[in-house]
LOLUM-333919 format. One record per residue (C-alpha): residue number from 1; residue in three letters; x, y, z; chain. Coordinates in steps of 0.2 Angstrom, whole numbers, plus 5000, padded with zeros to 4 digits. Layout:
<kemars>
<kemar><i>NUM</i><aa>ALA</aa><X>X</X><Y>Y</Y><Z>Z</Z><ch>A</ch></kemar>
...
</kemars>
This chain:
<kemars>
<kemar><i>1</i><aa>UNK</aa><X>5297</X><Y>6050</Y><Z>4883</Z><ch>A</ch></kemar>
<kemar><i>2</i><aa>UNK</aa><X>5309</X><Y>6049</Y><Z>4868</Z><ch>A</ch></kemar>
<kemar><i>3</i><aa>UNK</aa><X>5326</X><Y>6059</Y><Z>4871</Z><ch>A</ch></kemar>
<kemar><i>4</i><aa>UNK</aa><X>5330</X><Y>6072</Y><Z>4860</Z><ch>A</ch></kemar>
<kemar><i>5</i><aa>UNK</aa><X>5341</X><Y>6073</Y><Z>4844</Z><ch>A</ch></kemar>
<kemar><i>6</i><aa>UNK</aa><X>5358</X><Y>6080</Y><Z>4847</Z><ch>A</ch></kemar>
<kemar><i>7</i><aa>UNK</aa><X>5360</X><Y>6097</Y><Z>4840</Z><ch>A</ch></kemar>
<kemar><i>8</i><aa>UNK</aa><X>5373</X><Y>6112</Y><Z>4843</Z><ch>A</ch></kemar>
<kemar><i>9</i><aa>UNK</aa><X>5369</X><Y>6127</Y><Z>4835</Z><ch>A</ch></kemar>
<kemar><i>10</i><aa>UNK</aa><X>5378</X><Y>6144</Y><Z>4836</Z><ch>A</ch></kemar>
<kemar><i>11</i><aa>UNK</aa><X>5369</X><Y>6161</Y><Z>4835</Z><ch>A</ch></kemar>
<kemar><i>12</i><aa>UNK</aa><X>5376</X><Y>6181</Y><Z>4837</Z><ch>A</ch></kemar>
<kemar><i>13</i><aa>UNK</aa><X>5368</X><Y>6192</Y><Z>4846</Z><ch>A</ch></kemar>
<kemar><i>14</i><aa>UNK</aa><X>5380</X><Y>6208</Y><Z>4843</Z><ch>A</ch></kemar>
<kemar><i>15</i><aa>UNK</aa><X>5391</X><Y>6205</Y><Z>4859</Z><ch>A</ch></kemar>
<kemar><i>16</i><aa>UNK</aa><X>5389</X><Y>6186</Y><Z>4862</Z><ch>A</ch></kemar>
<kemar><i>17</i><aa>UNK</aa><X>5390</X><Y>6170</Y><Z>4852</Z><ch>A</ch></kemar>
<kemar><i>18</i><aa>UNK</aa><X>5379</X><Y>6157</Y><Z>4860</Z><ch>A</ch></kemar>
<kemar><i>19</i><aa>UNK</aa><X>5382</X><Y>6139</Y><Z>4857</Z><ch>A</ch></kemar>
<kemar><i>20</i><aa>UNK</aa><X>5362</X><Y>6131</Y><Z>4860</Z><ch>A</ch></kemar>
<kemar><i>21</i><aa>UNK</aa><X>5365</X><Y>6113</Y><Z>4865</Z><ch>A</ch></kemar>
<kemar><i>22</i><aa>UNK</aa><X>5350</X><Y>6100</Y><Z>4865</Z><ch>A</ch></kemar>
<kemar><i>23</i><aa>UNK</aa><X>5351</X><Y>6082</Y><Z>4869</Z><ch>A</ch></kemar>
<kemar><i>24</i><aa>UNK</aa><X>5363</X><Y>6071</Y><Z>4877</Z><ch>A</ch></kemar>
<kemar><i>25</i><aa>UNK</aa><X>5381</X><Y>6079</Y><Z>4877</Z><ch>A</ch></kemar>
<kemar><i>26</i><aa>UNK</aa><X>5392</X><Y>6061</Y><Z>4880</Z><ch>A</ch></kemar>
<kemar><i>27</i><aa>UNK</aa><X>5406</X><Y>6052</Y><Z>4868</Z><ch>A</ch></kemar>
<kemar><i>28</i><aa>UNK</aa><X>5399</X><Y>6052</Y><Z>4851</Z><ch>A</ch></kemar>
<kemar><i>29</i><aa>UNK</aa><X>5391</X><Y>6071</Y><Z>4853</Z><ch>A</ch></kemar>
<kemar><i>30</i><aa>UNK</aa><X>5405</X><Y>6079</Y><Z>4862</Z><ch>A</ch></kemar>
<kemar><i>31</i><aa>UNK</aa><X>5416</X><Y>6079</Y><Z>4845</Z><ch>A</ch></kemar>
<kemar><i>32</i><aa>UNK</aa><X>5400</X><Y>6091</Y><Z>4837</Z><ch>A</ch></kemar>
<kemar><i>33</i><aa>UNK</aa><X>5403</X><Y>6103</Y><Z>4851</Z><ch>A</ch></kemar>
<kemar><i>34</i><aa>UNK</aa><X>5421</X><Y>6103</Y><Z>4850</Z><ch>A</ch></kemar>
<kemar><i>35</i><aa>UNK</aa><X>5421</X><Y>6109</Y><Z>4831</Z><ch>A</ch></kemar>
<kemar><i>36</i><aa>UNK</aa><X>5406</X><Y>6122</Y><Z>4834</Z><ch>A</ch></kemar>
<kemar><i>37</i><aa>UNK</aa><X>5417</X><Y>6129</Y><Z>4848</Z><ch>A</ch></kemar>
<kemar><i>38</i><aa>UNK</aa><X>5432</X><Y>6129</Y><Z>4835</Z><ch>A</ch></kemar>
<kemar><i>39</i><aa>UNK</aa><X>5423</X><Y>6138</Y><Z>4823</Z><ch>A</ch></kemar>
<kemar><i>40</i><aa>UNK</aa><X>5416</X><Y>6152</Y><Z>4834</Z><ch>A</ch></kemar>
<kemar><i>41</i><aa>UNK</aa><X>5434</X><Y>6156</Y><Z>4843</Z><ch>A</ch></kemar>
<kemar><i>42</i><aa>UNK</aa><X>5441</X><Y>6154</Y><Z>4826</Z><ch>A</ch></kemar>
<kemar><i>43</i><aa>UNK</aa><X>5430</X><Y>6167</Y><Z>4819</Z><ch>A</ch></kemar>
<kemar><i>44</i><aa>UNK</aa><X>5437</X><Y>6179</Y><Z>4834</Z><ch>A</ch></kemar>
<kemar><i>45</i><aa>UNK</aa><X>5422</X><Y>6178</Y><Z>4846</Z><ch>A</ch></kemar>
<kemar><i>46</i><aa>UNK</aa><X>5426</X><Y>6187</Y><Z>4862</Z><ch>A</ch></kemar>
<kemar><i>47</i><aa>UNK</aa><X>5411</X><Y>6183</Y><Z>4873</Z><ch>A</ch></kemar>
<kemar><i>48</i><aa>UNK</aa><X>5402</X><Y>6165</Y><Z>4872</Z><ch>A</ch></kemar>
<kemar><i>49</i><aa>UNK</aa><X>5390</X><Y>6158</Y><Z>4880</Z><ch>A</ch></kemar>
<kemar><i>50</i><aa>UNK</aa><X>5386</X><Y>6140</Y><Z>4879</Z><ch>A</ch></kemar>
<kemar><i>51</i><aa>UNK</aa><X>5367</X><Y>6135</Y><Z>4884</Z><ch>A</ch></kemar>
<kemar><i>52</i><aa>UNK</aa><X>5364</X><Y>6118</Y><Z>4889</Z><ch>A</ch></kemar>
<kemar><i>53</i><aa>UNK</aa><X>5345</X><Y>6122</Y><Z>4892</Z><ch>A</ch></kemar>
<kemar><i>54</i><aa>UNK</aa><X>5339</X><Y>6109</Y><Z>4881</Z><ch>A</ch></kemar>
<kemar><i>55</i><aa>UNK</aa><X>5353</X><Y>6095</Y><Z>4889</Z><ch>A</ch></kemar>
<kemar><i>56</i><aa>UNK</aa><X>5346</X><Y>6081</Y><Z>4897</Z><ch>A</ch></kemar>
<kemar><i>57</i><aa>UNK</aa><X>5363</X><Y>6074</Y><Z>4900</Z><ch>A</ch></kemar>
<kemar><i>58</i><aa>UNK</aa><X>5381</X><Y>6077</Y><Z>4899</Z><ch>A</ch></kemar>
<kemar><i>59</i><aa>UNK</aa><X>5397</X><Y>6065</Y><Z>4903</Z><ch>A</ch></kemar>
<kemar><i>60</i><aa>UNK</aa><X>5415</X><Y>6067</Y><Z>4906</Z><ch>A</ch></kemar>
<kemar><i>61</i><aa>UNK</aa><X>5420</X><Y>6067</Y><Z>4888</Z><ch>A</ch></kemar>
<kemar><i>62</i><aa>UNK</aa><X>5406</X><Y>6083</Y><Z>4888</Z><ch>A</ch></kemar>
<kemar><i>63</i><aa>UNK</aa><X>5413</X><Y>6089</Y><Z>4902</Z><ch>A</ch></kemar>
<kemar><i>64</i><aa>UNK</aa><X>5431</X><Y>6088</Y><Z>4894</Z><ch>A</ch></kemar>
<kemar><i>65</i><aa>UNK</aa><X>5427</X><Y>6099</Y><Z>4881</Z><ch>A</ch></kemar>
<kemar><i>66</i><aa>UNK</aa><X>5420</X><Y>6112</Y><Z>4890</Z><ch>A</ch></kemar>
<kemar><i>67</i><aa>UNK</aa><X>5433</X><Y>6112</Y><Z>4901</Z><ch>A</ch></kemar>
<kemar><i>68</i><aa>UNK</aa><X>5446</X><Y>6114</Y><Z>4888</Z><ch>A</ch></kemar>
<kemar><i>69</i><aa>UNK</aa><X>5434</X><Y>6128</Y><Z>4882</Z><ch>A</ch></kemar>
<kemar><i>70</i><aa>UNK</aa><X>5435</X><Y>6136</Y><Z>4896</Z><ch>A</ch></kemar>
<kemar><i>71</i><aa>UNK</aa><X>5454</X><Y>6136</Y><Z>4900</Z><ch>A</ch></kemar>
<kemar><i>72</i><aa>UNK</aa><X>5455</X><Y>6140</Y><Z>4883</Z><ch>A</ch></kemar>
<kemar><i>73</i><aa>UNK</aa><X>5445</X><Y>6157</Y><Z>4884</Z><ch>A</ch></kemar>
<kemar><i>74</i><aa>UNK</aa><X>5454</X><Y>6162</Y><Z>4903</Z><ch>A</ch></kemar>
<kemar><i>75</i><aa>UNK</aa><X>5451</X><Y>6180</Y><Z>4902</Z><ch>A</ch></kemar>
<kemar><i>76</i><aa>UNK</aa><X>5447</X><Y>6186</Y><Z>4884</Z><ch>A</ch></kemar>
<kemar><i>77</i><aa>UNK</aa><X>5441</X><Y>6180</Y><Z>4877</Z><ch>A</ch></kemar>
<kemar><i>78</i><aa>UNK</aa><X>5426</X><Y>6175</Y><Z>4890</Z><ch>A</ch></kemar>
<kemar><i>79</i><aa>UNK</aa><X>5414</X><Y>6159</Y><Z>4892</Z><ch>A</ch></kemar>
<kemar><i>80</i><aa>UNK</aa><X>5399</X><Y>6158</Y><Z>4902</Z><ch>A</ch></kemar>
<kemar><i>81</i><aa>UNK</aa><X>5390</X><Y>6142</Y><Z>4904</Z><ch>A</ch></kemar>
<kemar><i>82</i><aa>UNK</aa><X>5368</X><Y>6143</Y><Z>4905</Z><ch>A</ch></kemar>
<kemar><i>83</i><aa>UNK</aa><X>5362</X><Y>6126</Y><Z>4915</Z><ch>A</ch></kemar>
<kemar><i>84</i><aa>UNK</aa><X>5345</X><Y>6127</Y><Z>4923</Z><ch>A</ch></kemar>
<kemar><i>85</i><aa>UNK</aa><X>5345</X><Y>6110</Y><Z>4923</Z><ch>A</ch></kemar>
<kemar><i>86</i><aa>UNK</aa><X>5347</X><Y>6103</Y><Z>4940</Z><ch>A</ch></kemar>
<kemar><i>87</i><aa>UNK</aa><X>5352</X><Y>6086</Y><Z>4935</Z><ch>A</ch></kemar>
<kemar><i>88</i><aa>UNK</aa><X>5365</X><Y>6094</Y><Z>4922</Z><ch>A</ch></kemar>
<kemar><i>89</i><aa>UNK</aa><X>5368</X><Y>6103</Y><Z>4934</Z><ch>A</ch></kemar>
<kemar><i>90</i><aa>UNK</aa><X>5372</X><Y>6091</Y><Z>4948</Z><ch>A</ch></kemar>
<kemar><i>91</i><aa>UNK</aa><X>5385</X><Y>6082</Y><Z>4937</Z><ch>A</ch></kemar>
<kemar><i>92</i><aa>UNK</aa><X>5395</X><Y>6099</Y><Z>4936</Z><ch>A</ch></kemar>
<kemar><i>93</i><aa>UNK</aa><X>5395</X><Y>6100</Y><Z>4956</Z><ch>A</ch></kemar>
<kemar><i>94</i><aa>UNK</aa><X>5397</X><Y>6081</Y><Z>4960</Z><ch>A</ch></kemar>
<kemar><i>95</i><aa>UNK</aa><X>5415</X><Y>6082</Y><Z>4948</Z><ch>A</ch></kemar>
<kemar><i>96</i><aa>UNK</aa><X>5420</X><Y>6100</Y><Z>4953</Z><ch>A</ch></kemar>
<kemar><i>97</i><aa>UNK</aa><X>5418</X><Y>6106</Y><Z>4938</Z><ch>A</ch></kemar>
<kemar><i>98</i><aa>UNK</aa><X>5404</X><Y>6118</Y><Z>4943</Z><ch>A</ch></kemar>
<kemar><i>99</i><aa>UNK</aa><X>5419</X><Y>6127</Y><Z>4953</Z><ch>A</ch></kemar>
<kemar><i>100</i><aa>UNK</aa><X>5430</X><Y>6131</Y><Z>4936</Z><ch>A</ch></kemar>
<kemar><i>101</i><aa>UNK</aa><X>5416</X><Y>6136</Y><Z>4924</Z><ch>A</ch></kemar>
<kemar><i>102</i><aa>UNK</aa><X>5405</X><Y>6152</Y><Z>4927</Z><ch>A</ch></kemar>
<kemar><i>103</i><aa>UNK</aa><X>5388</X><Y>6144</Y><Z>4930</Z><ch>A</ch></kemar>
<kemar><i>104</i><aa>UNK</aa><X>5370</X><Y>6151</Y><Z>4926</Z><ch>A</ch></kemar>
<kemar><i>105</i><aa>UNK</aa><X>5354</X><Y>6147</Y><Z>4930</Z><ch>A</ch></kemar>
<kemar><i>106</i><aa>UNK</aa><X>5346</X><Y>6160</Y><Z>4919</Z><ch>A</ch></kemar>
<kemar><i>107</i><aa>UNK</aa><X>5349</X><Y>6167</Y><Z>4901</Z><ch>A</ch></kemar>
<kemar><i>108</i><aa>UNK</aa><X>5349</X><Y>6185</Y><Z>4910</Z><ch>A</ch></kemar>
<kemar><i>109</i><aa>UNK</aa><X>5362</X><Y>6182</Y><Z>4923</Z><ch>A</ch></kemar>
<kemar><i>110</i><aa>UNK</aa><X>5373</X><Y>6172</Y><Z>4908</Z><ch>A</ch></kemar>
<kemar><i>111</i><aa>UNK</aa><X>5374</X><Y>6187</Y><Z>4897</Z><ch>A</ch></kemar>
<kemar><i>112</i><aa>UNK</aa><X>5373</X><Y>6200</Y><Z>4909</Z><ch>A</ch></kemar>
<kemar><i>113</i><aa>UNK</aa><X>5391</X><Y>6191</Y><Z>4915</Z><ch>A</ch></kemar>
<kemar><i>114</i><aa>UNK</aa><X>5397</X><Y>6195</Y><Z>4900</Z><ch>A</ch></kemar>
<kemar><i>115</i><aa>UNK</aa><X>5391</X><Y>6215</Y><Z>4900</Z><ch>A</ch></kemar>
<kemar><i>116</i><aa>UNK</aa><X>5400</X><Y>6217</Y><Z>4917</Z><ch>A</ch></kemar>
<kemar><i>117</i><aa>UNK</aa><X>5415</X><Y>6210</Y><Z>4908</Z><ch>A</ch></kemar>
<kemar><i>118</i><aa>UNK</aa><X>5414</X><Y>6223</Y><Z>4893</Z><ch>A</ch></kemar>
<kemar><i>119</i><aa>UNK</aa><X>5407</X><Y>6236</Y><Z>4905</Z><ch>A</ch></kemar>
<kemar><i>120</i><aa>UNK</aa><X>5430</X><Y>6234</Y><Z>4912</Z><ch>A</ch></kemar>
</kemars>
C-alpha cells in the first residue's frame, strides 16, 4: 500500500475551524501544519479542531507543533485534537502527550468539546 500525500487543509463550520491532516505528519510536513495553524489563529479562530483521521504517522517534530498549538490556545481560544487512529494514537500516550492535548476518538465528541466550551 502506497502512503498517502501529505495535505493540510482548513475548513469553517460556523463555530469551529478544522485543520484535516492526511499523511505522514514528521520533519519536512510539520512546517505545512505550522503555517495553516498560523493562518487560522491569525484570522481570530476561537475554536479548532485538528483531525488527524487521515494520519498514518506522526513524530516529535509533529508532535512539537501541536503542542505549541496547544499551549498557545490554553483557554480561548480552544484546541481539540480528532485521533481515531490507534497507532497515532499510541505515540501521543507512549510520549505523554496524550495527557496535555484534549484527545478524541470521534468527530462528535471532538466538536461537542468545543459546544460545552461555548455553552460557559
Amino acid at each position: 500500500m502506497l502512503p498517502v500525500a501529505f495535505c493540510v487543509r482548513s475548513d469553517f463550520d460556523g463555530v469551529v475551524s478544522i485543520i484535516s491532516v492526511a499523511g505522514e505528519l514528521d520533519i519536512a510536513t510539520s512546517p505545512q501544519l505550522q503555517s495553516e495553524l498560523d493562518l487560522v489563529f491569525n484570522d481570530g479562530a476561537q475554536h479548532v479542531l485538528i483531525d488527524l483521521t487521515e494520519t498514518d504517522f506522526v513524530e516529535t517534530t509533529g508532535l512539537r507543533v501541536l503542542l505549541q498549538a496547544s499551549r498557545q490556545t490554553c483557554g480561548t481560544p480552544s484546541l481539540s485534537i480528532l485521533c481515531p487512529n490507534p497507532r497515532v494514537r499510541r505515540v501521543f500516550e507512549l510520549t505523554g502527550v496524550a495527557e496535555l492535548v484534549a484527545l478524541h476518538d470521534d468527530r462528535a465528541s471532538a466538536l461537542d468539546c468545543h459546544g460545552k466550551q461555548l455553552r460557559r
